[in-house]
PDB file with one MODEL, atoms N, CA, C and O in Angstrom:
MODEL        1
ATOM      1  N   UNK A   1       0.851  -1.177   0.000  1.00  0.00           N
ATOM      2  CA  UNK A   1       0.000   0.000   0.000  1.00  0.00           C
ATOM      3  C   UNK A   1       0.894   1.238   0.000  1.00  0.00           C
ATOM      4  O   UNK A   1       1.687   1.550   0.888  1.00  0.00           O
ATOM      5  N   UNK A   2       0.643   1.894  -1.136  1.00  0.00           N
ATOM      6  CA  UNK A   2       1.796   3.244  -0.988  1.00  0.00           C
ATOM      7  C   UNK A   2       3.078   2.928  -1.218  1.00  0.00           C
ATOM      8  O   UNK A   2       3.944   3.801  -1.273  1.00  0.00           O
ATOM      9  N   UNK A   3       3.298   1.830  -1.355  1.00  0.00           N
ATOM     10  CA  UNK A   3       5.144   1.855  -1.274  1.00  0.00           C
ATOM     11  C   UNK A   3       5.414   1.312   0.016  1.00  0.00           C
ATOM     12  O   UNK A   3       6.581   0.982   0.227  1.00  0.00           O
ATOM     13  N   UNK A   4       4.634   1.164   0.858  1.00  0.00           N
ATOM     14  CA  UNK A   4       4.929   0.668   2.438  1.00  0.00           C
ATOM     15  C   UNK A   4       5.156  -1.030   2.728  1.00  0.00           C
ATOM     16  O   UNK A   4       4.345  -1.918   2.466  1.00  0.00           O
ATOM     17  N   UNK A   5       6.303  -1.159   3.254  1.00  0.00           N
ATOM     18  CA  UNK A   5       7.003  -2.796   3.299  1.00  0.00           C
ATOM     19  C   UNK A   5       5.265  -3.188   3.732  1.00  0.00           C
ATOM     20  O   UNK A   5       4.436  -2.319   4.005  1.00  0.00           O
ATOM     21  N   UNK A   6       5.033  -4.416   3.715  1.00  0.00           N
ATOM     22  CA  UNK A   6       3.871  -5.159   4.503  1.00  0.00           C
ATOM     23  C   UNK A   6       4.438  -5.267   6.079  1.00  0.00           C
ATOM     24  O   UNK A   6       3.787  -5.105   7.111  1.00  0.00           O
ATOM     25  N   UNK A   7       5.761  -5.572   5.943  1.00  0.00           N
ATOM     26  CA  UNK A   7       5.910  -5.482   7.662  1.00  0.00           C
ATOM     27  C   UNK A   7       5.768  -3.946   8.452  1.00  0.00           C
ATOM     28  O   UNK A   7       5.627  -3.993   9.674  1.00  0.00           O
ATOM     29  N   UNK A   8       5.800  -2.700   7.842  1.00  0.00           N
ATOM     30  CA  UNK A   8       5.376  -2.205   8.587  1.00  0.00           C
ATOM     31  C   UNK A   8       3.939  -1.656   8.615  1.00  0.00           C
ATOM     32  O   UNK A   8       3.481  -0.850   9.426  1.00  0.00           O
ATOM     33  N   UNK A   9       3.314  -2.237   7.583  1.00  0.00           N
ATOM     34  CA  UNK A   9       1.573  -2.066   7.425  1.00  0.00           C
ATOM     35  C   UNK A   9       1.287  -2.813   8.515  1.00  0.00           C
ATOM     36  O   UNK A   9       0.203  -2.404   8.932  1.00  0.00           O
ATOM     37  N   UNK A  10       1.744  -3.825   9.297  1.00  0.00           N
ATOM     38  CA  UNK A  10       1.455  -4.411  10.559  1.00  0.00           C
ATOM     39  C   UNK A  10       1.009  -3.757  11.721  1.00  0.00           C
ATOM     40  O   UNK A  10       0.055  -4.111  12.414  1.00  0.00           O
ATOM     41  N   UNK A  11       1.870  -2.612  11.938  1.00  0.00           N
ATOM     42  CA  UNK A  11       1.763  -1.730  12.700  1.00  0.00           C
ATOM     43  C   UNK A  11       0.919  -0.960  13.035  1.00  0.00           C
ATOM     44  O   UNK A  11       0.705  -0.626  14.200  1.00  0.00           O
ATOM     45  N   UNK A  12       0.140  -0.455  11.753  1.00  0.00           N
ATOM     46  CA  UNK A  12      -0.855   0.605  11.620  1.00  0.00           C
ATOM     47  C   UNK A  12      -2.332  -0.249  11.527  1.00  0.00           C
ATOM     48  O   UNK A  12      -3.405   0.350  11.458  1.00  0.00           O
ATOM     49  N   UNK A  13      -2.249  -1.395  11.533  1.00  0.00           N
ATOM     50  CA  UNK A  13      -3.615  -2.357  11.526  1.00  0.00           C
ATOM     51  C   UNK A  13      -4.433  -2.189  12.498  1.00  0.00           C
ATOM     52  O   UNK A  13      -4.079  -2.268  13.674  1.00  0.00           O
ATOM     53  N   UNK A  14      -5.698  -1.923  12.095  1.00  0.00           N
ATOM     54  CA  UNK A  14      -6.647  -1.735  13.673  1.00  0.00           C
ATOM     55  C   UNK A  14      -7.509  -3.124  13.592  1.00  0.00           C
ATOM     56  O   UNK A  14      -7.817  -3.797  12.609  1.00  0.00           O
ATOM     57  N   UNK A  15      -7.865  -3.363  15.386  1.00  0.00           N
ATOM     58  CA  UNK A  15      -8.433  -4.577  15.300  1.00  0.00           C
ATOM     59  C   UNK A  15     -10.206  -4.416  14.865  1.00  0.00           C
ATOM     60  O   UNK A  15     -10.631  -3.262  14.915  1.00  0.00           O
ATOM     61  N   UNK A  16     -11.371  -5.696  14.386  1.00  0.00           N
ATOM     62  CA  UNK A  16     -11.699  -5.867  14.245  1.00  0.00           C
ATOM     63  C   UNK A  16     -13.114  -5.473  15.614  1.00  0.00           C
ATOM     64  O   UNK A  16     -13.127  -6.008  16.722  1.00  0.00           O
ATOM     65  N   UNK A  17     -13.916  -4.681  15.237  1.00  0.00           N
ATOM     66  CA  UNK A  17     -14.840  -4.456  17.063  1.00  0.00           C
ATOM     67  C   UNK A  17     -15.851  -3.860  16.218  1.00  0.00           C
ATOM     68  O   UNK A  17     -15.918  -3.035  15.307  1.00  0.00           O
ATOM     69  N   UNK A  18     -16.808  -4.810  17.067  1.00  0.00           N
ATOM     70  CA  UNK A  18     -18.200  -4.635  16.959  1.00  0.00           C
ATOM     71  C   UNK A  18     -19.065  -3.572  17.487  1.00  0.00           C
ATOM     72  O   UNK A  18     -18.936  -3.280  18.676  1.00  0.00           O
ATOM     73  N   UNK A  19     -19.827  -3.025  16.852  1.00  0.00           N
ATOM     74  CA  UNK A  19     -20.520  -1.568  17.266  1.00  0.00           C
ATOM     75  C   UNK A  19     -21.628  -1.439  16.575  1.00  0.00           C
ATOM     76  O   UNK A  19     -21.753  -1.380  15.352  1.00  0.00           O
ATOM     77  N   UNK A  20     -23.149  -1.360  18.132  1.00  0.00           N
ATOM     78  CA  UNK A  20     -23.897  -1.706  18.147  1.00  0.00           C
ATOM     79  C   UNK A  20     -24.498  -0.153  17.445  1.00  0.00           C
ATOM     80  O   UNK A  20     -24.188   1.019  17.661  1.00  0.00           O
ATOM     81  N   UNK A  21     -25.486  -0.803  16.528  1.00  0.00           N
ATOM     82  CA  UNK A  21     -26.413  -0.019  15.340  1.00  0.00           C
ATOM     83  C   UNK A  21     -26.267   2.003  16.351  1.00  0.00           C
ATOM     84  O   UNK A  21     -25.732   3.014  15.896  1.00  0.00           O
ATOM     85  N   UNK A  22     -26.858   1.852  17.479  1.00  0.00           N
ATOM     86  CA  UNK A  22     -27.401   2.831  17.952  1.00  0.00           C
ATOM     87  C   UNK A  22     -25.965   3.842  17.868  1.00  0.00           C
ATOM     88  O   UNK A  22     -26.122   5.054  17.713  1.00  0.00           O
ATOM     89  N   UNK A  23     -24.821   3.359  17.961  1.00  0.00           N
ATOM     90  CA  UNK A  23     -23.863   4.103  18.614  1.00  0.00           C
ATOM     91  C   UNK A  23     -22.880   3.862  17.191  1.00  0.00           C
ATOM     92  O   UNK A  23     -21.684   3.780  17.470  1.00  0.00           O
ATOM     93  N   UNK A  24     -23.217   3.735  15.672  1.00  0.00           N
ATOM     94  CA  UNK A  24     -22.453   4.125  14.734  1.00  0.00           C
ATOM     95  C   UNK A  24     -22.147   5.144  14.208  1.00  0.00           C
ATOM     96  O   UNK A  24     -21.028   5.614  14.005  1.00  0.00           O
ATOM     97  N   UNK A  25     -23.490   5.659  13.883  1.00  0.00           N
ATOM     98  CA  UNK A  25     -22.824   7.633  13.595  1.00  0.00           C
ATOM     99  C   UNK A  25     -22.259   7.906  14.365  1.00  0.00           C
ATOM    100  O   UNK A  25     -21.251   8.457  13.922  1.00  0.00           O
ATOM    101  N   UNK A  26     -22.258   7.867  15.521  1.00  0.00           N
ATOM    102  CA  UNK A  26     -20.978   8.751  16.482  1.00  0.00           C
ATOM    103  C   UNK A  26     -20.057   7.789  16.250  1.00  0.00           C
ATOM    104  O   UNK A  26     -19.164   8.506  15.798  1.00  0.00           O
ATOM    105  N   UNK A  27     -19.618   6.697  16.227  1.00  0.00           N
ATOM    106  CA  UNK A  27     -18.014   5.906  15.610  1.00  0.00           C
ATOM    107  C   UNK A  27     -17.791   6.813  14.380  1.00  0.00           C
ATOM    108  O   UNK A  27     -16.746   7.464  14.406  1.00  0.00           O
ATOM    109  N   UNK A  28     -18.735   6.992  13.119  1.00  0.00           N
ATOM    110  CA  UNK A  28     -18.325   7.325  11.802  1.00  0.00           C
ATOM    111  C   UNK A  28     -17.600   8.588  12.361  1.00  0.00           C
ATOM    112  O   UNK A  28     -16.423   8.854  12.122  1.00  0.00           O
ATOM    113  N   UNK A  29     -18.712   9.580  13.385  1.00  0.00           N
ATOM    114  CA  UNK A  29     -18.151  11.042  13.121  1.00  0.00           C
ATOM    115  C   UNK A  29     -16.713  11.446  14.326  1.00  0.00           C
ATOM    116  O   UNK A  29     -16.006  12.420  14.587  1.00  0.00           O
ATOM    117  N   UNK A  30     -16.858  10.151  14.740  1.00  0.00           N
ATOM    118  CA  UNK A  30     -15.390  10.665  15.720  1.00  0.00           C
ATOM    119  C   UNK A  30     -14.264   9.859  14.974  1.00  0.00           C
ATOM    120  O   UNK A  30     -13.109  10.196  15.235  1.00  0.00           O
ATOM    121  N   UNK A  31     -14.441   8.930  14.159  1.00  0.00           N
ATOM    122  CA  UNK A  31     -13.204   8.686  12.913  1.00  0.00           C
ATOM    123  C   UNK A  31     -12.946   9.502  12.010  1.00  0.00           C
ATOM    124  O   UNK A  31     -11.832   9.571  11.490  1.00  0.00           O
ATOM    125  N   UNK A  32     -14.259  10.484  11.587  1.00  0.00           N
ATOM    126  CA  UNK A  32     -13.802  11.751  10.630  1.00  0.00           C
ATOM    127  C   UNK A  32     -13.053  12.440  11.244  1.00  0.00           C
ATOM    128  O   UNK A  32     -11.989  12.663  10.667  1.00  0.00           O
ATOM    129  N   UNK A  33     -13.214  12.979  12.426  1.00  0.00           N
ATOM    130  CA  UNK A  33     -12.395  14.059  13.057  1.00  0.00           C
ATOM    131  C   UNK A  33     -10.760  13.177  13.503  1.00  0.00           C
ATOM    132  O   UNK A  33      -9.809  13.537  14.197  1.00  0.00           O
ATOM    133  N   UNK A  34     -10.962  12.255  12.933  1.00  0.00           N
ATOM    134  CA  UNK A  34      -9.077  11.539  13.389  1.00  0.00           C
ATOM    135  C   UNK A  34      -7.897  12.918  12.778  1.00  0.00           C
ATOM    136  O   UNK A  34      -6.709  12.926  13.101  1.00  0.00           O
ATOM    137  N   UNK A  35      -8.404  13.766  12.062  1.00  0.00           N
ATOM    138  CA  UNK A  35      -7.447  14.459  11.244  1.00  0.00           C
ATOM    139  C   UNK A  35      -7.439  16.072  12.444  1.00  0.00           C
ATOM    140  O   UNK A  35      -6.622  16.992  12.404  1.00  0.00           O
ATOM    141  N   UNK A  36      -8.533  15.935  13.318  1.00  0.00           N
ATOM    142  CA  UNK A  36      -8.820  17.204  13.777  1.00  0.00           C
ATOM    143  C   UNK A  36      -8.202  17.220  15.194  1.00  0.00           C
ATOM    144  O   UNK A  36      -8.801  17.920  16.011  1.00  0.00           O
ATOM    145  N   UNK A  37      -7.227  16.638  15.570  1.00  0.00           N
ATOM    146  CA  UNK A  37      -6.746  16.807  16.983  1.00  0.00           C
ATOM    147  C   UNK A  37      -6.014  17.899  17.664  1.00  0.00           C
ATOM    148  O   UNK A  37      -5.087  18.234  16.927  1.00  0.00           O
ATOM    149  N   UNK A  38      -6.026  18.515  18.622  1.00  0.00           N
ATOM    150  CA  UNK A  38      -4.853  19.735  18.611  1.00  0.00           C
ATOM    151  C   UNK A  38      -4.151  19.062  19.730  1.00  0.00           C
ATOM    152  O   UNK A  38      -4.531  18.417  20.708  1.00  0.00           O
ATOM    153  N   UNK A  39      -2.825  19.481  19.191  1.00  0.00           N
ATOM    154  CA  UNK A  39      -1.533  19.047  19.585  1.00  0.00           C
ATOM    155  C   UNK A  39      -0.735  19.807  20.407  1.00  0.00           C
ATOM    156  O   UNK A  39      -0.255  20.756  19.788  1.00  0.00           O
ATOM    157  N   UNK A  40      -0.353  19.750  21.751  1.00  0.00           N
ATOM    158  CA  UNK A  40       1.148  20.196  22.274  1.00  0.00           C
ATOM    159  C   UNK A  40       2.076  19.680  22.160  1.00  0.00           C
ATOM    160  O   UNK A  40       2.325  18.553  21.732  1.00  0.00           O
ATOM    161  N   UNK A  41       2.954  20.788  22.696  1.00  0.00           N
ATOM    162  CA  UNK A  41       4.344  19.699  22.723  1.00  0.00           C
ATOM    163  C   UNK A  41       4.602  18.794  23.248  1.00  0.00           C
ATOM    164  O   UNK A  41       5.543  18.069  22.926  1.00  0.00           O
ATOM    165  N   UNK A  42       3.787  18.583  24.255  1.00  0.00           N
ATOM    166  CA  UNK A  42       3.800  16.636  25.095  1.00  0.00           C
ATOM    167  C   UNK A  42       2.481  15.697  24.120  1.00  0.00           C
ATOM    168  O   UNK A  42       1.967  14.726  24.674  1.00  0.00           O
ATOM    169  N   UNK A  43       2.096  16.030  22.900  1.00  0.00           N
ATOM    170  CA  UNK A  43       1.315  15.445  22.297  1.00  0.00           C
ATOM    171  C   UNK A  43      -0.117  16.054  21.926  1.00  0.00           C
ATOM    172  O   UNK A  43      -0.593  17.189  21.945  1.00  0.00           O
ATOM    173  N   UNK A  44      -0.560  14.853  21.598  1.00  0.00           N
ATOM    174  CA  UNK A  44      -2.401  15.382  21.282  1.00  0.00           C
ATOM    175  C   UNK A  44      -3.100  16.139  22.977  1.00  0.00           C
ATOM    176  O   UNK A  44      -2.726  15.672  24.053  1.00  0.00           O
ATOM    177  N   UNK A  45      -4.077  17.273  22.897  1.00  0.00           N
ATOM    178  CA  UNK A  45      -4.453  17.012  23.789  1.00  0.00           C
ATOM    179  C   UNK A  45      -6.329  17.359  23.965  1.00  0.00           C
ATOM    180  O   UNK A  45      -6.993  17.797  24.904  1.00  0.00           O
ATOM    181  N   UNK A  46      -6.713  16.883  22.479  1.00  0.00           N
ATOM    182  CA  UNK A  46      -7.979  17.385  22.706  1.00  0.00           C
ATOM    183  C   UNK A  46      -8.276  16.987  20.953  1.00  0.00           C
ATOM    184  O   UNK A  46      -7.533  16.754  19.999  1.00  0.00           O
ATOM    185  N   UNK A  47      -9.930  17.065  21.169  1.00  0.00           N
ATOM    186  CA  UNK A  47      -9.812  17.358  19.776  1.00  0.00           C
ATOM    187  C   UNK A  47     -10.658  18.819  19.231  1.00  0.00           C
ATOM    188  O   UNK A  47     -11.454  19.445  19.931  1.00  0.00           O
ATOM    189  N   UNK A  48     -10.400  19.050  18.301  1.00  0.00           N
ATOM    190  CA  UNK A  48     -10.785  20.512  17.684  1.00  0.00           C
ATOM    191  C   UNK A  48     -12.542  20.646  17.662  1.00  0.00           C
ATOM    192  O   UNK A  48     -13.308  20.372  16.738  1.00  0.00           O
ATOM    193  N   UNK A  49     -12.713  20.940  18.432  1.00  0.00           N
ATOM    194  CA  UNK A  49     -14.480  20.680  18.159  1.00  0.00           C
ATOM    195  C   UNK A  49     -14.767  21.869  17.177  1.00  0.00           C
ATOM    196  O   UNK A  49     -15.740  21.836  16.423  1.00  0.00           O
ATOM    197  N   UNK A  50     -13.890  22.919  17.210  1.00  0.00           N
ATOM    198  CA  UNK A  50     -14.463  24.143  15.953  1.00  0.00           C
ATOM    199  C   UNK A  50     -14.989  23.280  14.780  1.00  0.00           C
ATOM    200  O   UNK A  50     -16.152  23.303  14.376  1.00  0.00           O
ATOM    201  N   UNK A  51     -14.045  22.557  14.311  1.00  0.00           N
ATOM    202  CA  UNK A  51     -14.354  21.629  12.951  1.00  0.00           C
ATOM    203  C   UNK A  51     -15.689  20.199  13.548  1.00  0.00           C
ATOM    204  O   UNK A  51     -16.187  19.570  12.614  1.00  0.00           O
ATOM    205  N   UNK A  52     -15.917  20.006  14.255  1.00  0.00           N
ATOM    206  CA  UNK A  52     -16.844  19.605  14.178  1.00  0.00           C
ATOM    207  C   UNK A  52     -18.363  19.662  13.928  1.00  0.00           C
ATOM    208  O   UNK A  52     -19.108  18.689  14.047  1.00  0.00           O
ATOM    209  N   UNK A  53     -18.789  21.039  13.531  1.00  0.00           N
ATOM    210  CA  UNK A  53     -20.116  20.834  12.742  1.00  0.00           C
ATOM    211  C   UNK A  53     -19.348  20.844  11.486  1.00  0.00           C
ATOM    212  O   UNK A  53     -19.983  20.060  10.781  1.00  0.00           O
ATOM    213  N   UNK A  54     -18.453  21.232  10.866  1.00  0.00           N
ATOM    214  CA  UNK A  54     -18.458  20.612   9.104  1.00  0.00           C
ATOM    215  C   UNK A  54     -18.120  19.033   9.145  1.00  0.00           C
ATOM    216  O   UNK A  54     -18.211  18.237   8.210  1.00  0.00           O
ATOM    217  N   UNK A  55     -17.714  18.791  10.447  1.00  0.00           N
ATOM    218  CA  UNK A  55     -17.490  17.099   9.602  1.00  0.00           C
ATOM    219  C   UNK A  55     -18.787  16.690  10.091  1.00  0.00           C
ATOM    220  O   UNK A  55     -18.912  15.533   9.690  1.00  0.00           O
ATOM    221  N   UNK A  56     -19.607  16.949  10.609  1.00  0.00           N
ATOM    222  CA  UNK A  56     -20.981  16.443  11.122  1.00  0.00           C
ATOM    223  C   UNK A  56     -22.268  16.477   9.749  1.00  0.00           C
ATOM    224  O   UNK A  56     -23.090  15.630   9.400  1.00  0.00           O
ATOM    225  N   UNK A  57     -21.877  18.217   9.100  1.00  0.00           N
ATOM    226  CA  UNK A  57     -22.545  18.157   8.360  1.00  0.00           C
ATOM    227  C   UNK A  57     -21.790  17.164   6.939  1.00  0.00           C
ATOM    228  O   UNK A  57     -22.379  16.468   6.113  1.00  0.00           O
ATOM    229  N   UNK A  58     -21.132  17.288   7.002  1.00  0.00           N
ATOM    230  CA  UNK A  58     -20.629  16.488   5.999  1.00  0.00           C
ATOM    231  C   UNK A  58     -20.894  15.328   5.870  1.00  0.00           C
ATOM    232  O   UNK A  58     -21.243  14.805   4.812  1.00  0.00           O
ATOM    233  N   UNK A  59     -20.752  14.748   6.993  1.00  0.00           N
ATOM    234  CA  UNK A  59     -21.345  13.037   6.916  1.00  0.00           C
ATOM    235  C   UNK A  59     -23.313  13.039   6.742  1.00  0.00           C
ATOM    236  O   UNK A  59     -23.962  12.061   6.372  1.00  0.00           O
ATOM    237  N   UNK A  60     -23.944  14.511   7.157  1.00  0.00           N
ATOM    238  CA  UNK A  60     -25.046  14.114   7.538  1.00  0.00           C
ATOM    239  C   UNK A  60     -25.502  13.654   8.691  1.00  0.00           C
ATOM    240  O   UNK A  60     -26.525  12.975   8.766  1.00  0.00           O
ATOM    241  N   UNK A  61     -24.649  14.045   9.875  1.00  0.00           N
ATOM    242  CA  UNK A  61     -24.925  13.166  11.259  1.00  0.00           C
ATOM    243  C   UNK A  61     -25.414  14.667  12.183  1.00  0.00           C
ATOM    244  O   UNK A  61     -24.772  15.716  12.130  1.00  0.00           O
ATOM    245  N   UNK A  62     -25.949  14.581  12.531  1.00  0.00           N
ATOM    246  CA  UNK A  62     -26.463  14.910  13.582  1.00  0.00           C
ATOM    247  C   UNK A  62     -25.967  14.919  14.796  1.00  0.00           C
ATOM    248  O   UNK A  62     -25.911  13.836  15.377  1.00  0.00           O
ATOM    249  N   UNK A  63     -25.400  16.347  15.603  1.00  0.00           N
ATOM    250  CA  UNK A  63     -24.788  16.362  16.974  1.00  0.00           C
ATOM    251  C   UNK A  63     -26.127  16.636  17.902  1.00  0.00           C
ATOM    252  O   UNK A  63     -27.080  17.411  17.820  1.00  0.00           O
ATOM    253  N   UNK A  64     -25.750  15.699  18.743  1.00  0.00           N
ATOM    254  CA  UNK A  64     -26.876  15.300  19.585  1.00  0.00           C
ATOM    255  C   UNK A  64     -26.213  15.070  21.062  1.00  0.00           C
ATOM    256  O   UNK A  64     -25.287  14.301  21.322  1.00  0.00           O
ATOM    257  N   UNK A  65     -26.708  15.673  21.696  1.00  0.00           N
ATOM    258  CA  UNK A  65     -25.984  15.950  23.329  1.00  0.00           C
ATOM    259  C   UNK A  65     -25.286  14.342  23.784  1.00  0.00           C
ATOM    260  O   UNK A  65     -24.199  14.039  24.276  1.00  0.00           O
ATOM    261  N   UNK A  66     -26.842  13.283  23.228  1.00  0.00           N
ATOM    262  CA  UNK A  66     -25.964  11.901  23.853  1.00  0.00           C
ATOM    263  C   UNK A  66     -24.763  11.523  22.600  1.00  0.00           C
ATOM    264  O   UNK A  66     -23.770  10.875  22.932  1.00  0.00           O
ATOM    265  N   UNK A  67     -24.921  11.928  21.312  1.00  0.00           N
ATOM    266  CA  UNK A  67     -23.699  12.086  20.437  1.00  0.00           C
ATOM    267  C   UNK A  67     -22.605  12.404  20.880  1.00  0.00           C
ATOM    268  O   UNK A  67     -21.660  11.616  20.930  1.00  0.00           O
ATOM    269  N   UNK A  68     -22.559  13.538  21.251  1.00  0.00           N
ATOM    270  CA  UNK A  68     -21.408  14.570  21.647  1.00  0.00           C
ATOM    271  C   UNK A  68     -20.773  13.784  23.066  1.00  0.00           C
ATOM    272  O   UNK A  68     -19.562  13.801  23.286  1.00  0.00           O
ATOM    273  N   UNK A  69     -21.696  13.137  23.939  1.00  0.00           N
ATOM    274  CA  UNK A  69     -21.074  12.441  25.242  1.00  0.00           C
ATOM    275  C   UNK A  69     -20.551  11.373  24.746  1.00  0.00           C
ATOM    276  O   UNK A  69     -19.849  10.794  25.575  1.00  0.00           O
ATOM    277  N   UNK A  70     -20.604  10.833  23.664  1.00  0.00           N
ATOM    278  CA  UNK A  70     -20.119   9.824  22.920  1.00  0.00           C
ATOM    279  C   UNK A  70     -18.563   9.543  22.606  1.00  0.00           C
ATOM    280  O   UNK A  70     -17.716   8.668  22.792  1.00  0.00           O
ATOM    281  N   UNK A  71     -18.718  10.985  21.938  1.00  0.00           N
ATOM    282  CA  UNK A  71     -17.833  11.554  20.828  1.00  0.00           C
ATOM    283  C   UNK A  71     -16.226  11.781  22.230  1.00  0.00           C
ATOM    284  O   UNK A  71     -15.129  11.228  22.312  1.00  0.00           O
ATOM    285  N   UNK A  72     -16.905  12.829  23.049  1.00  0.00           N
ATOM    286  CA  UNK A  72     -15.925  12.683  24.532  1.00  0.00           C
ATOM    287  C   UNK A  72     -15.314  11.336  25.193  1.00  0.00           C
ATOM    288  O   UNK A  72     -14.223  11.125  25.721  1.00  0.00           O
ATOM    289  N   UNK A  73     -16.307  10.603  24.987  1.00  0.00           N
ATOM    290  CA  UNK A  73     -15.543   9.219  25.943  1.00  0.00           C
ATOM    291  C   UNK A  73     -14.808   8.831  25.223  1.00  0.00           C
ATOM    292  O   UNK A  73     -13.634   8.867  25.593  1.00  0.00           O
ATOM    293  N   UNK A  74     -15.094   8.299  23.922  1.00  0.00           N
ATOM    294  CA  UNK A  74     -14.147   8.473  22.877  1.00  0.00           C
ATOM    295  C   UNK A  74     -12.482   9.323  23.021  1.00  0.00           C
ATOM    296  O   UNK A  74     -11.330   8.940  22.818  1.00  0.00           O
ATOM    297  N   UNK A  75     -12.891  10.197  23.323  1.00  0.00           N
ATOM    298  CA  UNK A  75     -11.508  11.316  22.830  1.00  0.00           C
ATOM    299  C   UNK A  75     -10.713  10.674  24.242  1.00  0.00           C
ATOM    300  O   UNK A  75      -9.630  10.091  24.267  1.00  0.00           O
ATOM    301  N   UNK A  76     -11.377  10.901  25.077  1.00  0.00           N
ATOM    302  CA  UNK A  76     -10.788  10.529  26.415  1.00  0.00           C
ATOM    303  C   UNK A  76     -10.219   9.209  26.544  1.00  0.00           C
ATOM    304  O   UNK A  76      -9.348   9.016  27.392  1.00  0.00           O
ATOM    305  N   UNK A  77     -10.571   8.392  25.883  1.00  0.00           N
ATOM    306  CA  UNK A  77      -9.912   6.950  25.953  1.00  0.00           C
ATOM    307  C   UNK A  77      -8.722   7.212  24.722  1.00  0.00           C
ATOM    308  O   UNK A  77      -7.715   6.522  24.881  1.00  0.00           O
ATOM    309  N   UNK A  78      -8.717   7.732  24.035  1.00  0.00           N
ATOM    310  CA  UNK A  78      -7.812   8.105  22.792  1.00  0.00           C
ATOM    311  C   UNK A  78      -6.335   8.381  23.585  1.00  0.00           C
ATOM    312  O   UNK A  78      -5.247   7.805  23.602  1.00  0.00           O
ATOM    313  N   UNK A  79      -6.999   9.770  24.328  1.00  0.00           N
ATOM    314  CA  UNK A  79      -5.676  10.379  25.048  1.00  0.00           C
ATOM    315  C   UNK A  79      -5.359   9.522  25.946  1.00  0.00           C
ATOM    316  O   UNK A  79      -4.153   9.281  25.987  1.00  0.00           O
ATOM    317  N   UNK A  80      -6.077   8.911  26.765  1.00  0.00           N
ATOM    318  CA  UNK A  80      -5.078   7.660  27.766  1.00  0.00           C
ATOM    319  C   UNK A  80      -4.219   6.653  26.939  1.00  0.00           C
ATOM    320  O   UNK A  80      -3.089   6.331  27.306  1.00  0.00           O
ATOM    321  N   UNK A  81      -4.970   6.038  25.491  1.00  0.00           N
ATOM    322  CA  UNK A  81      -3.934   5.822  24.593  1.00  0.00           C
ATOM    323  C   UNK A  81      -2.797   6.248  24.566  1.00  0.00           C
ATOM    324  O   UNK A  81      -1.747   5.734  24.952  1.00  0.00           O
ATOM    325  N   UNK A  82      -3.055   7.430  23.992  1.00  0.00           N
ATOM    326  CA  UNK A  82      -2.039   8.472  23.180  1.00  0.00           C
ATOM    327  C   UNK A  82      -0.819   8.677  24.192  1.00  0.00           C
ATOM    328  O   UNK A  82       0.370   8.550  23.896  1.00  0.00           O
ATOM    329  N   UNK A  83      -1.270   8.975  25.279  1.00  0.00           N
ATOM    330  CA  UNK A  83      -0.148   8.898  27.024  1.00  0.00           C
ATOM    331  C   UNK A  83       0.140   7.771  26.879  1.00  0.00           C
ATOM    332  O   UNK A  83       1.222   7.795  26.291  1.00  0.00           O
ATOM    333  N   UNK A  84      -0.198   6.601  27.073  1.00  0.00           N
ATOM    334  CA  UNK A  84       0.351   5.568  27.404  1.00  0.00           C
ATOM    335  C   UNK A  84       1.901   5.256  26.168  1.00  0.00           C
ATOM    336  O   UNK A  84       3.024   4.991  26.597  1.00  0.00           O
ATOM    337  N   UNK A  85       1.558   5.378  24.659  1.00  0.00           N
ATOM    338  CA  UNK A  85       2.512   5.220  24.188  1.00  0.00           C
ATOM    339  C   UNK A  85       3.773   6.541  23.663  1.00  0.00           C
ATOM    340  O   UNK A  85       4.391   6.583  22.600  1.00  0.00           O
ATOM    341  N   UNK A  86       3.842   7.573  24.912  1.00  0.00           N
ATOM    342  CA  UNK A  86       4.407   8.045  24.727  1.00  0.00           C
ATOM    343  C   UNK A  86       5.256   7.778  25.932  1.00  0.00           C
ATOM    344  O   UNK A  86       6.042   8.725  25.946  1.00  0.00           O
ATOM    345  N   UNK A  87       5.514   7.025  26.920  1.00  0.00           N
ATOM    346  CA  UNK A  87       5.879   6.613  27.729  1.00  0.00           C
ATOM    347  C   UNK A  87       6.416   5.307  27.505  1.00  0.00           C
ATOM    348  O   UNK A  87       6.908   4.673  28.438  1.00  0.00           O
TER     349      UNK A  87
ENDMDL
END
């Protein structure tokens, strides 16, 4: 893919997880915003919600308060990620 060895396409592979009907638009619209994070110098530390009504309208999704609490737990498990492998 791209020119990229297969051994290191290994790396970037995400696993396989199931996600129940009710709670997919908010998966779709917090994978659009993967590009929208703001960054310090110790890393990511948030994501850009300015850009989140164009990627909302863009997909057609609808921000919806239990959306948006969604969209947060989300980000928040990201950044305990994101910490963990910077350590």
């Amino acid at each position: 893919m791209f020119g990229v060895p297969e051994e290191h396409m290994k790396s970037f592979a995400t696993p396989d997880v199931d996600v129940w009907p009710c709670n997919w638009n908010t998966v779709q619209l917090f994978m659009a915003m993967s590009t929208q994070w703001r960054v310090s110098m110790n890393g990511p530390i948030g994501l850009d919600y300015v850009a989140l009504p164009v990627v909302s309208r863009a997909l057609g999704i609808r921000i919806t308060p239990k959306r948006m609490a969604g969209i947060r737990i989300m980000e928040s498990e990201a950044l305990t990620i994101f910490s963990q492998r910077q350590t």
